[in-house]
C-alpha positions as CSV (number, residue, x, y, z in Angstrom):
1,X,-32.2,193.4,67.8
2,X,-32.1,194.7,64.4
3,X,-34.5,194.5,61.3
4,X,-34.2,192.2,57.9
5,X,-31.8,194.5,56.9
6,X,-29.4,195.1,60.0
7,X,-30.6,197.9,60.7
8,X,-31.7,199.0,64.3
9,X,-35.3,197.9,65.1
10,X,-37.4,200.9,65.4
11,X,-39.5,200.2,68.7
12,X,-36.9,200.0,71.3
13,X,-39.0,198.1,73.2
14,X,-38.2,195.2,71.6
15,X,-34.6,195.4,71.9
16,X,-33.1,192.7,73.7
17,X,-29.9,190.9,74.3
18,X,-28.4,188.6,71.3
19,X,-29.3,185.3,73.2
20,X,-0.5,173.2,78.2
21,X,1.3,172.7,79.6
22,X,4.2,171.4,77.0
23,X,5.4,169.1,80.0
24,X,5.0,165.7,77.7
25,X,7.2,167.4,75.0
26,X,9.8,167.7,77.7
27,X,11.2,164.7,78.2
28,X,14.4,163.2,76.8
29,X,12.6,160.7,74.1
30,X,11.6,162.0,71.0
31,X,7.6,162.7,71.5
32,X,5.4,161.1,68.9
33,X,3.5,164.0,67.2
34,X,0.2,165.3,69.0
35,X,-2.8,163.8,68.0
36,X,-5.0,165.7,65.6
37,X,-8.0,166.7,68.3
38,X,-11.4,165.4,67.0
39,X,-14.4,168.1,66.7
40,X,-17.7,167.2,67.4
41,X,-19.6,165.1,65.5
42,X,-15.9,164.1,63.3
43,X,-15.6,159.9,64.3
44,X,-12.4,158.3,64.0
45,X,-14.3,156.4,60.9
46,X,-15.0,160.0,59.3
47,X,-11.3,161.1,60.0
48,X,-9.8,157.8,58.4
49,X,-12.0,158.3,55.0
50,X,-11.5,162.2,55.1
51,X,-7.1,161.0,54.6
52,X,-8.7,159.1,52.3
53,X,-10.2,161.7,50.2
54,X,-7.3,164.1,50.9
55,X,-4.9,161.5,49.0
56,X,-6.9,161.5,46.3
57,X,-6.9,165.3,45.9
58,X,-3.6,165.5,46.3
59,X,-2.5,164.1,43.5
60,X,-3.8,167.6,41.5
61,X,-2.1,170.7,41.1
62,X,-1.7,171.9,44.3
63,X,-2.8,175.7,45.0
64,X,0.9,176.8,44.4
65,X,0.7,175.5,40.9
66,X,-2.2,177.7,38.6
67,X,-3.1,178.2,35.2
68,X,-5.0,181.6,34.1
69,X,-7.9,179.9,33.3
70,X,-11.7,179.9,34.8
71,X,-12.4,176.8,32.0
72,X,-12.2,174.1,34.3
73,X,-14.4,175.5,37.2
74,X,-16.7,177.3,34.9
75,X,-17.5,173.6,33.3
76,X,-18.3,172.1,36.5
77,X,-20.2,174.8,37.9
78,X,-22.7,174.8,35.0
79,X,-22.5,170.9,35.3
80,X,-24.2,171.7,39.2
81,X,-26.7,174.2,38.0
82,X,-24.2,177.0,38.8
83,X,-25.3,176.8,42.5
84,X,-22.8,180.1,43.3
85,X,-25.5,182.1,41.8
86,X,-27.8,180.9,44.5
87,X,-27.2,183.5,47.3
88,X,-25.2,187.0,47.7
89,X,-21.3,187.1,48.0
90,X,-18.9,189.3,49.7
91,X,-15.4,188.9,47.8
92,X,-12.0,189.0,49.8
93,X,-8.7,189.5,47.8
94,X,-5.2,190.8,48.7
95,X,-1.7,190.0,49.9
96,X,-2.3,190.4,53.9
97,X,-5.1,190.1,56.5
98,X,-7.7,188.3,54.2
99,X,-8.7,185.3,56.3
100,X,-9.0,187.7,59.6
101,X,-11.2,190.1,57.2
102,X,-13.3,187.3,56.0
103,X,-13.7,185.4,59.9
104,X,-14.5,189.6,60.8
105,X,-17.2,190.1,58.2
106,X,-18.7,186.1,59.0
107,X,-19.0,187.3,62.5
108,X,-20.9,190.6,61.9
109,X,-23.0,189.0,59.6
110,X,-24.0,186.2,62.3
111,X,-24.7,188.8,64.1
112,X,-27.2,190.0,62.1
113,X,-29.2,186.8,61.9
114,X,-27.6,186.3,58.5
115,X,-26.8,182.4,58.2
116,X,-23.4,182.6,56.4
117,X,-21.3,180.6,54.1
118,X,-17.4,180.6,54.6
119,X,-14.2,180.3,52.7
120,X,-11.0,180.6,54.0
121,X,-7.2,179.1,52.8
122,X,-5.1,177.9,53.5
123,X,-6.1,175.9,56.2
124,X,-3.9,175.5,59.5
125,X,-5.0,171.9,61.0
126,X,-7.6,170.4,58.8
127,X,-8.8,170.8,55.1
128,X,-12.1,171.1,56.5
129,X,-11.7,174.6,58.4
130,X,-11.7,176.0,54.5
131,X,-15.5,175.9,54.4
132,X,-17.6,176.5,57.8
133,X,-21.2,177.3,57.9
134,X,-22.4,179.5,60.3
135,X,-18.8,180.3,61.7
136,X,-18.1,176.7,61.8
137,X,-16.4,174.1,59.6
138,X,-18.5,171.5,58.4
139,X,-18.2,168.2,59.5
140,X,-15.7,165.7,57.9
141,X,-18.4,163.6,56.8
142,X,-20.5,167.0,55.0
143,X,-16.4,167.4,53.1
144,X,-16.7,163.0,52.3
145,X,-20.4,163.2,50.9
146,X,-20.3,166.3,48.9
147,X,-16.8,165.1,47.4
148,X,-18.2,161.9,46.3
149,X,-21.3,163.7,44.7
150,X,-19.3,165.8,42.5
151,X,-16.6,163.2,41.7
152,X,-18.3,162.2,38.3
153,X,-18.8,166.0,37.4
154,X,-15.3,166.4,38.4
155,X,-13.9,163.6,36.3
156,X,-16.4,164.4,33.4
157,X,-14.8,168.2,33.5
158,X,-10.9,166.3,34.0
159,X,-11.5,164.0,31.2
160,X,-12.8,166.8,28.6
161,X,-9.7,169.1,29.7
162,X,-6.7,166.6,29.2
163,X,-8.5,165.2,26.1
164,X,-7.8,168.8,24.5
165,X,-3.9,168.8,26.1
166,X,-5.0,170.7,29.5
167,X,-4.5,169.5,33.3
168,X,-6.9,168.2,35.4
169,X,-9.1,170.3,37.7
170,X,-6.7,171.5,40.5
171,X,-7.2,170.3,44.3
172,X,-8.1,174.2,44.8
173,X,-10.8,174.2,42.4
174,X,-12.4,171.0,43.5
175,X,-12.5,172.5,46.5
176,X,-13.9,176.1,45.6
177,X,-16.6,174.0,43.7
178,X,-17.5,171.8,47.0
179,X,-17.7,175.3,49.0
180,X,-20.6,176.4,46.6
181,X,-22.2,173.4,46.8
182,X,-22.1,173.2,50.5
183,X,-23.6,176.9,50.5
184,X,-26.1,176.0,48.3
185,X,-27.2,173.0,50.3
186,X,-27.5,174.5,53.0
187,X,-29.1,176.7,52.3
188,X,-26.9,180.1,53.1
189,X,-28.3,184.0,53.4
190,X,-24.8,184.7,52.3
191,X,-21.2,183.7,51.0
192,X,-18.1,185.0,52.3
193,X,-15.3,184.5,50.0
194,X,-11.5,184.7,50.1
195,X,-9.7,184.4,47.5
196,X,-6.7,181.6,47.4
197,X,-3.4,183.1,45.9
198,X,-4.3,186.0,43.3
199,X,-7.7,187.4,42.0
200,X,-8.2,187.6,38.9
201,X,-8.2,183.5,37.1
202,X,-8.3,182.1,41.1
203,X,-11.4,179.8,41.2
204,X,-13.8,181.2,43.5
205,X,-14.0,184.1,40.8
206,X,-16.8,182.4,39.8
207,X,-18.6,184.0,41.5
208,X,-20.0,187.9,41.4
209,X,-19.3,189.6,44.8
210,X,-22.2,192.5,45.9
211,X,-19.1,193.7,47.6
212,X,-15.6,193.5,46.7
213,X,-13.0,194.2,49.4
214,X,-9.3,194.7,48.8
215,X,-6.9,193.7,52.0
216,X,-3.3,195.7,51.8
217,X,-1.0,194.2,48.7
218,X,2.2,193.7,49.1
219,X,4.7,191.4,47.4
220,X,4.2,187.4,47.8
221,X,4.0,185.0,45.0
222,X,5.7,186.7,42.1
223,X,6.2,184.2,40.1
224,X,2.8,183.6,39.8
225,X,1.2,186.9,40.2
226,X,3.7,189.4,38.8
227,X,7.1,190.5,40.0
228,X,5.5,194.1,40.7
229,X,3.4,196.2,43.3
230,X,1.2,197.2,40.2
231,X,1.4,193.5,38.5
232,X,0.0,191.8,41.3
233,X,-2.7,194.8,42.3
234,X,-4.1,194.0,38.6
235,X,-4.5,190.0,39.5
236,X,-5.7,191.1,42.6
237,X,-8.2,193.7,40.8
238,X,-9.7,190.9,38.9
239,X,-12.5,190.3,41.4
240,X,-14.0,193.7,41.3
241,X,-16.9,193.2,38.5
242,X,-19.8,194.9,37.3
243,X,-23.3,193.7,39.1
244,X,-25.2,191.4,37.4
245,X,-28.6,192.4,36.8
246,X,-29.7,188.9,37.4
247,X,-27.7,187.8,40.5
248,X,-30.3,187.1,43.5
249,X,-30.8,190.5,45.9
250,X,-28.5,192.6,42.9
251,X,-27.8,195.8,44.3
252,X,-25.1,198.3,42.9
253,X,-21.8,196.8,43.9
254,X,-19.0,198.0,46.0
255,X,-15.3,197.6,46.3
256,X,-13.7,198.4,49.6
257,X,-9.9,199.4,49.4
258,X,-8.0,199.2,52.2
259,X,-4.9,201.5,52.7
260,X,-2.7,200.8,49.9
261,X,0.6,202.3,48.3
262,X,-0.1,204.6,45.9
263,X,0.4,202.8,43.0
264,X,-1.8,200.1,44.1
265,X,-4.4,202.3,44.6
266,X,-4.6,204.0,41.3
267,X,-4.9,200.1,39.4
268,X,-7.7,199.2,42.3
269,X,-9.8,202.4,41.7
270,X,-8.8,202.5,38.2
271,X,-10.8,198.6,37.8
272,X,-13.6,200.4,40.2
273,X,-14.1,202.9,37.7
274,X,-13.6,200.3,34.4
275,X,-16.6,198.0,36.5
276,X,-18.7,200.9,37.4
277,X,-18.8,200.2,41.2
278,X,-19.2,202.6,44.0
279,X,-15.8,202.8,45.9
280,X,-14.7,203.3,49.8
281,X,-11.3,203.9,50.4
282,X,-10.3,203.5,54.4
283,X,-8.6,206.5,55.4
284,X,-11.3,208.3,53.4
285,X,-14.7,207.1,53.5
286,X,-13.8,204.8,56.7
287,X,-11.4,204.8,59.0
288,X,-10.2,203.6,62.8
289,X,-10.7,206.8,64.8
290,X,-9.0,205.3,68.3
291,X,-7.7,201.8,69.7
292,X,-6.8,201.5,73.1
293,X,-5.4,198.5,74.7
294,X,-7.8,196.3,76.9
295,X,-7.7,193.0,78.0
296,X,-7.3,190.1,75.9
297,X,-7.1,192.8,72.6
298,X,-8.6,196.6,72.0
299,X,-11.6,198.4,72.4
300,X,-11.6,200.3,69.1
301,X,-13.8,203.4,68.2
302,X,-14.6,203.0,64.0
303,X,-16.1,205.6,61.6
304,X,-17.9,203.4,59.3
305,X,-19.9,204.5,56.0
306,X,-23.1,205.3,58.0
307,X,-21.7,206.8,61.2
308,X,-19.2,205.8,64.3
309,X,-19.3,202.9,66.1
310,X,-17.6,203.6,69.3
311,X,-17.1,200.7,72.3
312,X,-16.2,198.0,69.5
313,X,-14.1,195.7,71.8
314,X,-11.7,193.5,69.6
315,X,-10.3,190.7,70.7
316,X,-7.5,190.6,68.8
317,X,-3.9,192.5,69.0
318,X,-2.2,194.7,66.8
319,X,-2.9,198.4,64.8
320,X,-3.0,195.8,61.7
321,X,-6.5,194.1,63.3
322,X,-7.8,197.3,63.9
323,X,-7.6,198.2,60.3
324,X,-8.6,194.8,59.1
325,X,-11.6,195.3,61.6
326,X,-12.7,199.1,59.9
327,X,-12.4,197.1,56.5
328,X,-14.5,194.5,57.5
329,X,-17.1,196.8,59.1
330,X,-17.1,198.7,56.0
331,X,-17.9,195.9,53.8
332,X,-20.6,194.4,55.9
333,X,-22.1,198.3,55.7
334,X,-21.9,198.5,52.0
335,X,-23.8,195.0,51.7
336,X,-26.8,196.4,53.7
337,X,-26.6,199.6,51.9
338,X,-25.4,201.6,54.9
339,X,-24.7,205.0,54.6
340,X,-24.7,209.0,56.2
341,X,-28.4,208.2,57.1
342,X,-28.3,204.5,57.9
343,X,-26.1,202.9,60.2
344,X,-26.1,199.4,61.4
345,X,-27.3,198.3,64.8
346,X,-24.3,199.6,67.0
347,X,-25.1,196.6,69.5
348,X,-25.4,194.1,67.1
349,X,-21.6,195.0,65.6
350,X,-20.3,195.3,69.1
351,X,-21.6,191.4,69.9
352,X,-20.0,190.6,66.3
353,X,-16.7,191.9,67.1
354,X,-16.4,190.8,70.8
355,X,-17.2,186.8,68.9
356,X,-14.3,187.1,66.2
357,X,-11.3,185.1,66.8
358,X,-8.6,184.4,63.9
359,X,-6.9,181.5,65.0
360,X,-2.8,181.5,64.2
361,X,-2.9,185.2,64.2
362,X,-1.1,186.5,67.0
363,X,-3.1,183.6,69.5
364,X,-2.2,183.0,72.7
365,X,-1.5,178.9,73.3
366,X,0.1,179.6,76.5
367,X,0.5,181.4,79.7
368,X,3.9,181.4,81.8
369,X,5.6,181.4,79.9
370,X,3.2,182.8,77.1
371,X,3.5,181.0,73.9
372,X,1.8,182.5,70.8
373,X,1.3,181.5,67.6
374,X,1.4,184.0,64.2
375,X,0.9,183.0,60.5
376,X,3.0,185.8,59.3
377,X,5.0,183.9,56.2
378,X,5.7,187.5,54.5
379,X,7.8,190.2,55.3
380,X,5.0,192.4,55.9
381,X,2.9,190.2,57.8
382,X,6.4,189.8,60.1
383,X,6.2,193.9,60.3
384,X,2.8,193.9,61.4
385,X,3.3,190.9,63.9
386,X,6.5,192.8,65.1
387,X,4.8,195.9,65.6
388,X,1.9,194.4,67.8
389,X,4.7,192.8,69.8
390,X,6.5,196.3,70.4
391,X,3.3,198.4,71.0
392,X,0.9,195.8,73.1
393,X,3.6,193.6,75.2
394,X,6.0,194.2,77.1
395,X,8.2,191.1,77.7
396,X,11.4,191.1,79.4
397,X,12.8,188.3,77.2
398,X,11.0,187.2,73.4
399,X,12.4,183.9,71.6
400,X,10.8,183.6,68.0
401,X,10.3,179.9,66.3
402,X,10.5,180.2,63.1
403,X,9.8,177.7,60.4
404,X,9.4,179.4,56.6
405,X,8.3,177.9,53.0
406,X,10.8,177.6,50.1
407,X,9.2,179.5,48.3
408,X,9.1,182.8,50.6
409,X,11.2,185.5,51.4
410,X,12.8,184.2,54.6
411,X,15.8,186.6,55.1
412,X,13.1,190.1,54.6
413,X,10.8,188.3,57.2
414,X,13.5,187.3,59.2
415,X,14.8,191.6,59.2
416,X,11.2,192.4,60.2
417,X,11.3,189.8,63.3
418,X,14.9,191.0,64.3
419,X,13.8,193.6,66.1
420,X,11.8,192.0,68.3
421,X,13.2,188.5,69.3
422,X,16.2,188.5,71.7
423,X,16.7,184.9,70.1
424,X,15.3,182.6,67.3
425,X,15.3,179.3,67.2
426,X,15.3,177.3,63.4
427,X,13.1,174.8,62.3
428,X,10.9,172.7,59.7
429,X,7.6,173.0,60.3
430,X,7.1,169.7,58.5
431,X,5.6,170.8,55.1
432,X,7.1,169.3,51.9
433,X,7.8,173.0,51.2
434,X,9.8,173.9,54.0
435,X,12.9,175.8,53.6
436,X,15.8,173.6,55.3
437,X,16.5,174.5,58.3
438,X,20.2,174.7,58.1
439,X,19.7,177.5,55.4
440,X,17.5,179.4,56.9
441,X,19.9,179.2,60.0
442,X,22.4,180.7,57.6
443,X,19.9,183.9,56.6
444,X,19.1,184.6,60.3
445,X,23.2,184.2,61.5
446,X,23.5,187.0,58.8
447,X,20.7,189.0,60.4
448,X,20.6,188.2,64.1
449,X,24.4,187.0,64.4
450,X,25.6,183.2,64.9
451,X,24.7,183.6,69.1
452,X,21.1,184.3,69.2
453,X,20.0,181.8,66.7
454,X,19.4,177.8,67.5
455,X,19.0,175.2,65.1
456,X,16.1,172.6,66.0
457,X,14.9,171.1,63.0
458,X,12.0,168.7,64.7
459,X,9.3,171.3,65.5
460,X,8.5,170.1,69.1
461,X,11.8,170.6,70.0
462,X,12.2,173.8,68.9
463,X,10.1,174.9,71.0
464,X,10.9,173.0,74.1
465,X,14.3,174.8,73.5
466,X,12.6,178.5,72.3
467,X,10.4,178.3,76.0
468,X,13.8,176.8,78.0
469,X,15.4,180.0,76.8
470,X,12.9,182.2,77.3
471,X,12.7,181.6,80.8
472,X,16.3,181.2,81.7
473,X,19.6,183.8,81.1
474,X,23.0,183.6,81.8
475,X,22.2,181.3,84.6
476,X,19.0,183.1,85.7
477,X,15.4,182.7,85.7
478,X,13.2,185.2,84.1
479,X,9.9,186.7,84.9
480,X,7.8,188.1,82.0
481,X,9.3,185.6,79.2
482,X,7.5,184.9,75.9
483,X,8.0,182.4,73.0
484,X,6.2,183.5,69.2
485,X,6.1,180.6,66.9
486,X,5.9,182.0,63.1
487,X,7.4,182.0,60.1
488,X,4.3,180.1,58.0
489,X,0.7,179.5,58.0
490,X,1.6,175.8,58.4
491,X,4.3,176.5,61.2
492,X,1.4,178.2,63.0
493,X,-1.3,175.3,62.2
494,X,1.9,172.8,63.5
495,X,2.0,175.3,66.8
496,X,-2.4,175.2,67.5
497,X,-2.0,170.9,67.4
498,X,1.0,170.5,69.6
499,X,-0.8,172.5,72.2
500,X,-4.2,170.7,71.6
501,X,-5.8,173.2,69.6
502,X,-9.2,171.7,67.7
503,X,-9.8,173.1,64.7
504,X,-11.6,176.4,64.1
């Protein structure tokens, strides 16, 4: 048990425990696609309406459309009474390992006794997963009801924007400004924020992070967010601020940098130093001191800002978790004011940890054979996800799905995956977006050769064909086989409903 501020109690006396099979995709008729599993509380009624709202936002900019403005959101939130500056943030940019950061960081703070706000995006089944309370999403109805109470606010806000020649709010905004109304509602201890696609004009900058964290940058969206390392560490930069003076529990703020190439590190520090913040650099002030494989993920031993936290099981695979795991344990330090004479209740983190799961990252559907799922859509995402597979499995025979975005680099993930996979099998995960299947079957033929890749375009088949060849070789059947469906964060959201998968 710790004290208000995460800390251990000091009487230990009063420490105390924290209270598919696939076999209907396998026959010969096309299957119907699985149904989308209801969560508690979500009626069919609420689902029906929730399409309902979801077709009216869809007719905004979607998030891979943005204009470098904070205008629109700005407008509506003082229309609410600016209900972001209701509770302390923790603020999540960067190219890689955001939304397992940000479900990390929710975790420890539960916890804690802290009663959180979430954001994460994109979402993988339903829109509703982007804003959870408490580590859980909020009910479709909570998304219907607090979309209809800012609609007029919304269209005042659309109405005074295209009468001076600008768009309309975008469906990411409106849904940045339902998170901090949800939060506010709530009420929450607590918002944990991730950004959407860059940093600096994406709409949750709204609001003033005590702590800024930094996940590894790497390229993805140029043509949005620069065609550079540097360019795109500068959008990303944009979150780190000075504290506000006013902002409720205001505390000197922090930006925690996760390992970075060097010429993303010098912009991040340099907009450290520009806001005045305190900085912690992992590596430096924090780092993973060991990871050893255990069951079901790693027990990892951490050196945090106020001392090491050893026994940390992780349930999660892959060196890149572990690092995302210091980074997050860093940030939630910072927030409490941790340091060389204050560390955080070492129980307390360990019951965090052990709770975390990041759904679609590296998540087992399946046993025998054992399916996964992975929401790498970047070629260093792919790295990471083929570098968990190398060090922490050892299959006898791997088959990759793979189902990419147009707008992606598809042949430098597919060179990261090649590795790996014995065999890949095409397809289209179904997204508007999606590259064609047929040319990204000629990218992997250049990189795996024409006789280890199959072209499946409907995604159940795929992997009806990815697990049949898996399990059987040249005529024989094999023992120790495993099937990775990737490629997208949509491809792995498709993957989590075909195997009955509720939304997390």
């Amino acid at each position: 048990m710790s004290d208000e501020n995460g800390f251990p109690a000091e009487d230990p006396a009063v420490v105390g425990e924290d209270p598919l099979g696939l076999s209907s995709l396998l026959d010969d008729e096309e299957p119907a696609p699985a149904p989308e599993p209801l969560r508690a509380g979500d009626s069919p009624e609420d689902l029906a309406e929730l399409a309902e709202v979801e077709a009216e936002l869809d007719t905004r900019w979607p998030e891979t459309k943005i204009e470098p403005s904070l205008t629109r959101i700005s407008a509506l939130m003082d229309l609410l009474g600016s209900p972001q500056r209701a509770y302390p943030a923790i603020h999540i940019a960067g190219t890689n390992g955001k939304t397992s950061v940000t479900r990390m960081i929710d975790a420890l703070m539960l916890a804690l006794h802290r009663r959180t706000g979430r954001i994460t995006s994109p979402h993988l089944q339903r829109v509703t997963e982007r804003i959870s309370v408490d580590g859980k999403p909020i009910p479709a109805r909570t998304y219907i009801d607090t979309y209809r109470e800012l609609e007029p606010y919304i269209t005042m806000v659309d109405d005074s924007s295209t009468a001076s020649g600008g768009p309309r709010m975008s469906k990411f905004e409106v849904l940045t400004a339902m998170a901090y109304a949800v939060f506010a509602e709530a009420p929450v201890d607590l918002a944990v924020v991730e950004t959407g696609m860059g940093g600096r004009w994406d709409a949750t900058n709204v609001i003033d992070g005590t702590v800024s964290v930094i996940t590894p940058i790497a390229m993805d969206h140029a043509d949005y967010l620069g065609d550079s390392l540097t360019a795109i560490a500068g959008e990303k930069a944009g979150i780190i601020k000075p504290g506000d003076p006013d902002a409720i529990g205001a505390v000197d703020p922090v930006t925690i940098i996760a390992e970075q190439a060097p010429e993303v590190m010098d912009v991040l520090l340099r907009a450290a130093v520009e806001a005045g913040t305190v900085v912690a650099r992992q590596g430096s002030e924090f780092a993973v001191l060991d990871s050893v494989l255990a069951v079901g993920g790693q027990m990892l031993t951490i050196q945090g800002l106020g001392g090491v936290y050893d026994e940390v099981f992780l349930p999660l695979h892959g060196a890149h978790q572990a690092a995302n795991a210091a980074v997050a344990l860093a940030a939630v330090e910072a927030f409490f004011g941790a340091g060389p004479d204050r560390q955080l209740d070492v129980d307390a983190i360990r019951s965090g940890f052990a709770s975390v799961s990041s759904p679609g990252r590296l998540e087992r559907l399946r046993s025998a054979p054992t399916v996964f799922a992975d929401a790498a859509h970047n070629p260093h995402g792919a790295a990471a996800l083929a570098q968990a597979l190398a060090e922490e499995f050892d299959f006898r025979r791997l088959v990759g799905v793979v189902g990419v975005l147009g707008d992606k680099d598809a042949r430098g993930l597919l060179e990261a995956l090649e590795p790996v996979f014995d065999m890949i099998v095409v397809t289209d995960n179904g997204s508007p977006r999606a590259l064609d299947p047929e040319t990204l079957a000629e990218y992997a033929h250049e990189v795996f050769g024409e006789d280890r890749v199959v072209v499946k375009p409907f995604l159940p088949d795929a992997v009806e064909e990815a697990i049949a060849l898996a399990e059987e070789a040249d005529g024989e059947r094999i023992s120790g086989a495993g099937v990775v469906i990737t490629g997208s964060v949509v491809t792995a959201g498709a993957a989590r409903t075909l195997f009955n998968k509720e939304p997390t």
